[in-house]
NUZA-574285 format. One record per residue (C-alpha): x, y, z; chain. Coordinates in nm, 3 decimals. Last residue first. Layout:
NUZA-574285
r u->X&v->Y&w->Z&chain->A
...
***
This chain:
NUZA-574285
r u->2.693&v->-0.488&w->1.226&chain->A
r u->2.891&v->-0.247&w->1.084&chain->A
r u->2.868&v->-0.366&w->0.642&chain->A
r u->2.499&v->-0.346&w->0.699&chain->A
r u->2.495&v->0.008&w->0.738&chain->A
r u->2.221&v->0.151&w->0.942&chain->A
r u->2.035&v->0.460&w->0.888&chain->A
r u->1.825&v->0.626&w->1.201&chain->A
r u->1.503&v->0.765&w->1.163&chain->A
r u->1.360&v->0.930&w->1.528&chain->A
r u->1.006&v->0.973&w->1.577&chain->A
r u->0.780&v->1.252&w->1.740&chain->A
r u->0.464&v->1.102&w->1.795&chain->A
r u->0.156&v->1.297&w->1.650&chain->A
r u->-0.171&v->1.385&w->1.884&chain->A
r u->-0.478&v->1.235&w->1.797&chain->A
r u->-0.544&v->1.064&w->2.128&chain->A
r u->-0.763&v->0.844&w->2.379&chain->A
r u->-0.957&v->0.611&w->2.097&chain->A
r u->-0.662&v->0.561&w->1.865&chain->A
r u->-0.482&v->0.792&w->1.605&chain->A
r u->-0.126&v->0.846&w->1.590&chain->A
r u->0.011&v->1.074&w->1.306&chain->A
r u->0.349&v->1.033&w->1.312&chain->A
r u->0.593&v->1.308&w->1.320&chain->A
r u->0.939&v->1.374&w->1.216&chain->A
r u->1.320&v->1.326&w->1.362&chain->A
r u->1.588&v->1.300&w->1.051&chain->A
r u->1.944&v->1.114&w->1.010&chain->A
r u->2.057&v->0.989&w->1.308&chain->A
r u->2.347&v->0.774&w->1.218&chain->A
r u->2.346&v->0.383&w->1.323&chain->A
r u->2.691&v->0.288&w->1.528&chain->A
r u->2.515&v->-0.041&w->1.571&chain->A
r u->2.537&v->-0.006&w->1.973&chain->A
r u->2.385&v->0.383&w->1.915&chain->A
r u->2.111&v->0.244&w->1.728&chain->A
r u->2.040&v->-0.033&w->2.057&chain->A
r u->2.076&v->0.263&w->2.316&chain->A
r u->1.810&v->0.431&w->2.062&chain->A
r u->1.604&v->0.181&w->2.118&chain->A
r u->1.653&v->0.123&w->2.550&chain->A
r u->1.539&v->0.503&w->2.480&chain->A
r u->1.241&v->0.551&w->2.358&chain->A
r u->1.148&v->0.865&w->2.376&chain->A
r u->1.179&v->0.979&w->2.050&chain->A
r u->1.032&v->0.717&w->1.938&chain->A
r u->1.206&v->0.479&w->1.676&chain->A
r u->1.242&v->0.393&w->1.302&chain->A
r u->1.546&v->0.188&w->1.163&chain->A
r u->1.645&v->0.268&w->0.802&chain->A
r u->1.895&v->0.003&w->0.645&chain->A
r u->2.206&v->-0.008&w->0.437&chain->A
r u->2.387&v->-0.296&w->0.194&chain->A
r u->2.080&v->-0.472&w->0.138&chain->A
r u->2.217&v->-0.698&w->-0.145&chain->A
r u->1.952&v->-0.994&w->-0.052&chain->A
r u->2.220&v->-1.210&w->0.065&chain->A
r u->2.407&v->-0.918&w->0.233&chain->A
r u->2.048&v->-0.851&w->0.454&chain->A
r u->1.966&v->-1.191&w->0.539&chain->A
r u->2.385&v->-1.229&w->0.682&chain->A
r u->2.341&v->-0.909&w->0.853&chain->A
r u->2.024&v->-1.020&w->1.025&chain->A
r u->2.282&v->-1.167&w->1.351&chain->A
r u->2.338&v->-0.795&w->1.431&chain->A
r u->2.051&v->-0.702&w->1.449&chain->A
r u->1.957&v->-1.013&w->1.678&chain->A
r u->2.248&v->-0.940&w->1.898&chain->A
r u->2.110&v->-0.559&w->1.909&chain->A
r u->1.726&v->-0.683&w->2.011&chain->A
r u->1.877&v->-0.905&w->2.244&chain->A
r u->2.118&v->-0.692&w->2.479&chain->A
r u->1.963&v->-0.789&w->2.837&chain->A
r u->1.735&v->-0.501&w->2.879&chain->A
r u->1.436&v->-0.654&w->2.740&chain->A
r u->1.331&v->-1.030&w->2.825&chain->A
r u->1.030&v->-1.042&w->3.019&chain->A
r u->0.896&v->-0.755&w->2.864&chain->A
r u->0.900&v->-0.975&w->2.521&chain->A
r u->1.141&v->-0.829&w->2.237&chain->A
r u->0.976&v->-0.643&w->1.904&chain->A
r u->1.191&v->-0.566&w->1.616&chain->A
r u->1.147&v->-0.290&w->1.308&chain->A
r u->1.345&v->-0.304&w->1.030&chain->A
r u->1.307&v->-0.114&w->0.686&chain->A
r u->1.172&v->0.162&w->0.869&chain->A
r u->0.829&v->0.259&w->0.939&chain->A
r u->0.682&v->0.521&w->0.782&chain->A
r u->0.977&v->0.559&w->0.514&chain->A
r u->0.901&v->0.186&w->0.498&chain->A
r u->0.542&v->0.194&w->0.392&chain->A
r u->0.549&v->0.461&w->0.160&chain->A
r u->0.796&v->0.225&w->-0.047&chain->A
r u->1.164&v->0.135&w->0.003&chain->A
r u->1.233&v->-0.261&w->-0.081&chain->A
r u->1.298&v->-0.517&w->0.140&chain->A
r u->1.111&v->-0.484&w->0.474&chain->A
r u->1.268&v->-0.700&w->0.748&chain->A
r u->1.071&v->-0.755&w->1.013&chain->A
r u->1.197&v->-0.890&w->1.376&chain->A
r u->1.051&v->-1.127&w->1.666&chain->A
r u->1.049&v->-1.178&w->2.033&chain->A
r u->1.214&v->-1.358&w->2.327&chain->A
r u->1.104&v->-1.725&w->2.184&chain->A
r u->1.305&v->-1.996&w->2.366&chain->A
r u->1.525&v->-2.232&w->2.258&chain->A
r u->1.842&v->-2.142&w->2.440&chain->A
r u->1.741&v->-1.791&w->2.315&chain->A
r u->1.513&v->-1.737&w->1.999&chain->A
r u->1.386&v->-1.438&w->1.760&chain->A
r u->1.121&v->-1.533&w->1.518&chain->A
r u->1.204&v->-1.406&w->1.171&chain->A
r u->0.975&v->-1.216&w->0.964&chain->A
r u->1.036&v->-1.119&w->0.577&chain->A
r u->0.828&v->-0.913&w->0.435&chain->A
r u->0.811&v->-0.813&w->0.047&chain->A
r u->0.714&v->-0.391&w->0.045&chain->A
r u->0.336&v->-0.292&w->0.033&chain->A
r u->0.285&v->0.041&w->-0.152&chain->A
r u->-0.098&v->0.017&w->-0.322&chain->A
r u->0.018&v->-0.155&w->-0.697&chain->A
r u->0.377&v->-0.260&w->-0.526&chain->A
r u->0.237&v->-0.533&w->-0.386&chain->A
r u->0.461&v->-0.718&w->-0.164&chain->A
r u->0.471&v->-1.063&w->-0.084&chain->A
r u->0.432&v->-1.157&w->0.290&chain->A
r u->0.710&v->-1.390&w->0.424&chain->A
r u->0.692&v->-1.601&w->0.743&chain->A
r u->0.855&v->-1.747&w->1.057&chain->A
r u->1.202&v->-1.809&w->0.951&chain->A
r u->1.417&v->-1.864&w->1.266&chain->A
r u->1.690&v->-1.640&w->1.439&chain->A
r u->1.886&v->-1.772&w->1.675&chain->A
r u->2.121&v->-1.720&w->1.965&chain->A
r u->2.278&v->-1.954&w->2.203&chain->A
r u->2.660&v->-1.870&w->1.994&chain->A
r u->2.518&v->-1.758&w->1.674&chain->A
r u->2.228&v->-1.851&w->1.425&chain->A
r u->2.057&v->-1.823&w->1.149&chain->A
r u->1.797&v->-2.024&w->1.029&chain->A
r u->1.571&v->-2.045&w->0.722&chain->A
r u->1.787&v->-1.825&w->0.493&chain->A
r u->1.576&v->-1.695&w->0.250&chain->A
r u->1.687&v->-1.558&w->-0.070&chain->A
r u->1.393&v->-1.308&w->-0.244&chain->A
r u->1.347&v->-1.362&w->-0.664&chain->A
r u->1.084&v->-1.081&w->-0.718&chain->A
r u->0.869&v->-1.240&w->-1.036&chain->A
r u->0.485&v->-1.172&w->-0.868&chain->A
r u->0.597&v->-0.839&w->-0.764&chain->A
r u->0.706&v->-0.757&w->-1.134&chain->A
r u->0.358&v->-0.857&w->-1.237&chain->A
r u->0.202&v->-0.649&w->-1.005&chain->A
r u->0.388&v->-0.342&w->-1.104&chain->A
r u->0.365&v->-0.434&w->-1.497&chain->A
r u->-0.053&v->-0.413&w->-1.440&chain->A
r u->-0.024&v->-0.122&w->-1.266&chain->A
r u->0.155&v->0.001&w->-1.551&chain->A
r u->-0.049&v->-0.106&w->-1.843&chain->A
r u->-0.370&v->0.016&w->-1.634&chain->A
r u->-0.294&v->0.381&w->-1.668&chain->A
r u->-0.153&v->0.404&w->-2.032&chain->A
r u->-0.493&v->0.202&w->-2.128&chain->A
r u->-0.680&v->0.457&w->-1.973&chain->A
r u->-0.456&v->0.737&w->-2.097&chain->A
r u->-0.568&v->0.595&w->-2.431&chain->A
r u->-0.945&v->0.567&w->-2.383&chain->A
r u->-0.917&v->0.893&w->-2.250&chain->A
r u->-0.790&v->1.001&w->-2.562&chain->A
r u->-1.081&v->0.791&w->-2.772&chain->A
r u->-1.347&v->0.966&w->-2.584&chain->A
r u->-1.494&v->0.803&w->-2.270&chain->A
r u->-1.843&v->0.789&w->-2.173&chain->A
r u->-1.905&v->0.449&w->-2.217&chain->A
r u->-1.596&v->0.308&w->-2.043&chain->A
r u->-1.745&v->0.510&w->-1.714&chain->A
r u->-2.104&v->0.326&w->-1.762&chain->A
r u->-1.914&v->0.012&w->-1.788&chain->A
r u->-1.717&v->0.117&w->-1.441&chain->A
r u->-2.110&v->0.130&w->-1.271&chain->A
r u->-2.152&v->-0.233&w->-1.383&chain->A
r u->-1.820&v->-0.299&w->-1.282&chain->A
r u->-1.816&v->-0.145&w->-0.865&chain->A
r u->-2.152&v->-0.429&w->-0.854&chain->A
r u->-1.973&v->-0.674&w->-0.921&chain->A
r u->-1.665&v->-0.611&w->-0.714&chain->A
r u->-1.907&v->-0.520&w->-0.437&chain->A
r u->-1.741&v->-0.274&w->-0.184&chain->A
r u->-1.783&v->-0.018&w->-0.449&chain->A
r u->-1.673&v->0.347&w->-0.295&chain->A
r u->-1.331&v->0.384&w->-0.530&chain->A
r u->-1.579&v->0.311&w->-0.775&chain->A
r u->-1.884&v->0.571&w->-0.691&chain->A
r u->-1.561&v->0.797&w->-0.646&chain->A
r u->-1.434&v->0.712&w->-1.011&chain->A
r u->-1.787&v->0.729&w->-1.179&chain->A
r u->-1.955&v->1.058&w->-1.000&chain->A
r u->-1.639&v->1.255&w->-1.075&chain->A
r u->-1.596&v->1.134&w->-1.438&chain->A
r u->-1.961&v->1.164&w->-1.556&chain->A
r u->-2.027&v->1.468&w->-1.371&chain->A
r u->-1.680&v->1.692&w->-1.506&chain->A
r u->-1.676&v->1.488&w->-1.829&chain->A
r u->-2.038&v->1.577&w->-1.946&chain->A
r u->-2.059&v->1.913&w->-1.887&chain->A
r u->-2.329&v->2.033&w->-2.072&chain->A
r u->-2.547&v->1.786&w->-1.978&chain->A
r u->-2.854&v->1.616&w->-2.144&chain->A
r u->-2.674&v->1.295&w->-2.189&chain->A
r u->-2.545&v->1.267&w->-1.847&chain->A
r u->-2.919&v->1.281&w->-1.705&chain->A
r u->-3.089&v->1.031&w->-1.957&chain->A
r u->-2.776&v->0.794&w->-1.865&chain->A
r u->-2.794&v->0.827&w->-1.457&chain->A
r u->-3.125&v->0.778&w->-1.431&chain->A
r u->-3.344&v->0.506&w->-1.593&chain->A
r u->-3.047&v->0.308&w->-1.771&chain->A
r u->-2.783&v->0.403&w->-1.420&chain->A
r u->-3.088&v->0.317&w->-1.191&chain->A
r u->-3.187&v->0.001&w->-1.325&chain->A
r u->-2.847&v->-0.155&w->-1.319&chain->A
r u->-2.781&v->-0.024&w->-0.945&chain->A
r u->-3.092&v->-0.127&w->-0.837&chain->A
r u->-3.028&v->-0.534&w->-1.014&chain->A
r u->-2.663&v->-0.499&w->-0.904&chain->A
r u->-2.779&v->-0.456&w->-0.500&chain->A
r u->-2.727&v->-0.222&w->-0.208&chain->A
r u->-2.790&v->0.114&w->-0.403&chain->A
r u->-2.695&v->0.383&w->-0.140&chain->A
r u->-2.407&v->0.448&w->-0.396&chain->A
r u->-2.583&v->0.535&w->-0.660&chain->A
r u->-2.838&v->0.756&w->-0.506&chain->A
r u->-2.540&v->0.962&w->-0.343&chain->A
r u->-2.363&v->1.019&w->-0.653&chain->A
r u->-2.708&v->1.108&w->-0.861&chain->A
r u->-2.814&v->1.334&w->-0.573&chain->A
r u->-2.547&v->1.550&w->-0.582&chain->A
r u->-2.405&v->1.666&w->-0.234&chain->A
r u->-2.111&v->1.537&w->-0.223&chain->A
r u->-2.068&v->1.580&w->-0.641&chain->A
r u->-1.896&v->1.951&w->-0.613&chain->A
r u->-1.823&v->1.982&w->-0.963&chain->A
r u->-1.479&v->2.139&w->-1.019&chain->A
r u->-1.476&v->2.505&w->-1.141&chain->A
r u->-1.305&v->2.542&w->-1.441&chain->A
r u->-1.070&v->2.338&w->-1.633&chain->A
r u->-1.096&v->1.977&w->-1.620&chain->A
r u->-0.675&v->1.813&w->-1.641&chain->A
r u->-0.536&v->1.793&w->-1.288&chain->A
r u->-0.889&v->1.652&w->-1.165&chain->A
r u->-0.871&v->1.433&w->-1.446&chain->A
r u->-0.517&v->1.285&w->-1.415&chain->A
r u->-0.606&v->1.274&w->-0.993&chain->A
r u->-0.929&v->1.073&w->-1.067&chain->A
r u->-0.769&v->0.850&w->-1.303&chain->A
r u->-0.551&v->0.764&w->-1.002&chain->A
r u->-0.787&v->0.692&w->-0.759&chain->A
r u->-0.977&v->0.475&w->-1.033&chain->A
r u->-0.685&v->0.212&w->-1.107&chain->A
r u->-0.609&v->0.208&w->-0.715&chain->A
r u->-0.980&v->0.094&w->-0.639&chain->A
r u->-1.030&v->-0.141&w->-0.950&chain->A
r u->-0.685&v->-0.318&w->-0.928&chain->A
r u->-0.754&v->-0.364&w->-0.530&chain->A
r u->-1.022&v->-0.615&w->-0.712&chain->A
r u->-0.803&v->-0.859&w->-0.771&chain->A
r u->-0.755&v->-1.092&w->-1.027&chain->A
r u->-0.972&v->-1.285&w->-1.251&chain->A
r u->-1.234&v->-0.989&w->-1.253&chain->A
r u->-0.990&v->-0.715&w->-1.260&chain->A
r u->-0.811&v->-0.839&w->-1.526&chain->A
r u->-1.122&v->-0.951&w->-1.739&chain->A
r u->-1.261&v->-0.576&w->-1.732&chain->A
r u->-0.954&v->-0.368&w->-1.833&chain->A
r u->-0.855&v->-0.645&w->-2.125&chain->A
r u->-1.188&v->-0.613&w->-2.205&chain->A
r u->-1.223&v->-0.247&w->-2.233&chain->A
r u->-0.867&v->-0.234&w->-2.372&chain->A
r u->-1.009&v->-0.447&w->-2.691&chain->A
r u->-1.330&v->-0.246&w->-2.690&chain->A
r u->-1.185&v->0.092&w->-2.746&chain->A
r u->-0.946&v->-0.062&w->-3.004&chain->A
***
């Protein structure tokens, strides 16, 4: 059995994607660290962790791990706390697919028959994540339009439910025949979209102020009913008030303010944010 779910493990990742690998070993890292008793090994500082990943090639790393890393594991006490700690961040720390599976074979050879089990219980789901991504059904209407308004299909991004990414839809927004700006719908309710809304919209400074962004809300209700989205989050600054004017226009209710962590190169301070829910059915 252990081999048959090593394989299965290996040749997924492999074929697919190697976001599989990163995810997959962040959250066997949280099961373990929930599940060692006792002190937790502090592996920053250990010089098997940092040798392993300073190794730039699969030859180093291959040589290192038989001449190494094995001798050392085998004469600890404590095999799970090193072994585990040193294999999942050296993985979540693998730039190089390649290389991040010779180090995961040396994690597969160290597990017990349980963990083999919660391993398999691990992967199984991501896997059924990314498989129901790749099955969404999504209706897109190409063009909508009203009166000398319209809004054009520009592009879709799938989602990947695996690291939180929600199916896209973007629309270009056009008067007379002429690109103001565009809009995002998000379509399903993951990290992503608590962050930033379900909608977000963006209108050229040449053409703000003259009622756009809400004719273009209003003009996504017939995207939204097709794909069942009977309510909406829209996110804004606090401060930003030809927004809010626009929330107000689509009788939106104000339902929490928060804080988003902004980082750039003049600031760390958090923006205050409104969060305003939208029903489709009032546009």
């Amino acid at each position: 059995m252990k081999d048959l779910i090593r394989n299965k493990i290996v040749s997924e990742i492999t074929s697919n994607e190697k976001i599989l690998l990163v995810v997959f070993t962040q959250r066997l890292l949280t099961y373990y660290e929930s599940n060692i008793q006792g002190d937790m090994f502090s592996f920053s500082n250990n010089i098997i962790y940092n040798n392993l990943c300073g190794k730039k090639n699969s030859r180093q790393i291959k040589e290192y791990i038989n001449k190494v890393v094995k001798p050392s594991l085998k004469k600890s006490k404590e095999i799970n706390k090193i072994g585990y700690e040193i294999l999942i961040y050296t993985l979540a720390t693998c730039l190089d697919l390649s290389n991040a599976l010779l180090v995961f074979e040396l994690f597969f050879s160290l597990a017990s028959q349980e963990d083999y089990l919660i391993i398999n219980e691990y992967f199984n789901d991501l896997l059924e994540k990314r498989n129901n991504d790749l099955k969404k059904e999504v209706i897109i209407s190409k063009v909508v339009r009203n009166n000398n308004m319209e809004l054009i299909f520009l592009k879709k991004e799938l989602g990947n439910s695996i690291i939180g990414l929600p199916y896209t839809l973007i629309y270009g927004i056009y008067v007379n025949g002429l690109g103001v700006g565009n809009i995002t719908l998000r379509l399903e309710n993951t990290p992503l979209t608590v962050l930033w809304g379900n909608v977000s919209y963006f209108i050229e400074s040449g053409y703000r102020n003259k009622g756009y962004a809400t004719k273009a809300l209003t003009l996504l209700k017939k995207i939204l009913l097709e794909n069942k989205i009977t309510s909406f989050y829209l996110v804004n600054a606090v401060d930003n008030e030809p927004s809010i004017r626009v929330c107000n226009k689509l009788h939106a209710v104000l339902v929490e303010q928060f804080e988003i962590e902004k980082k750039d190169s003049f600031s760390n301070e958090a923006v205050l944010a409104f969060k305003w829910l939208i029903e489709t059915r009032k546009l």
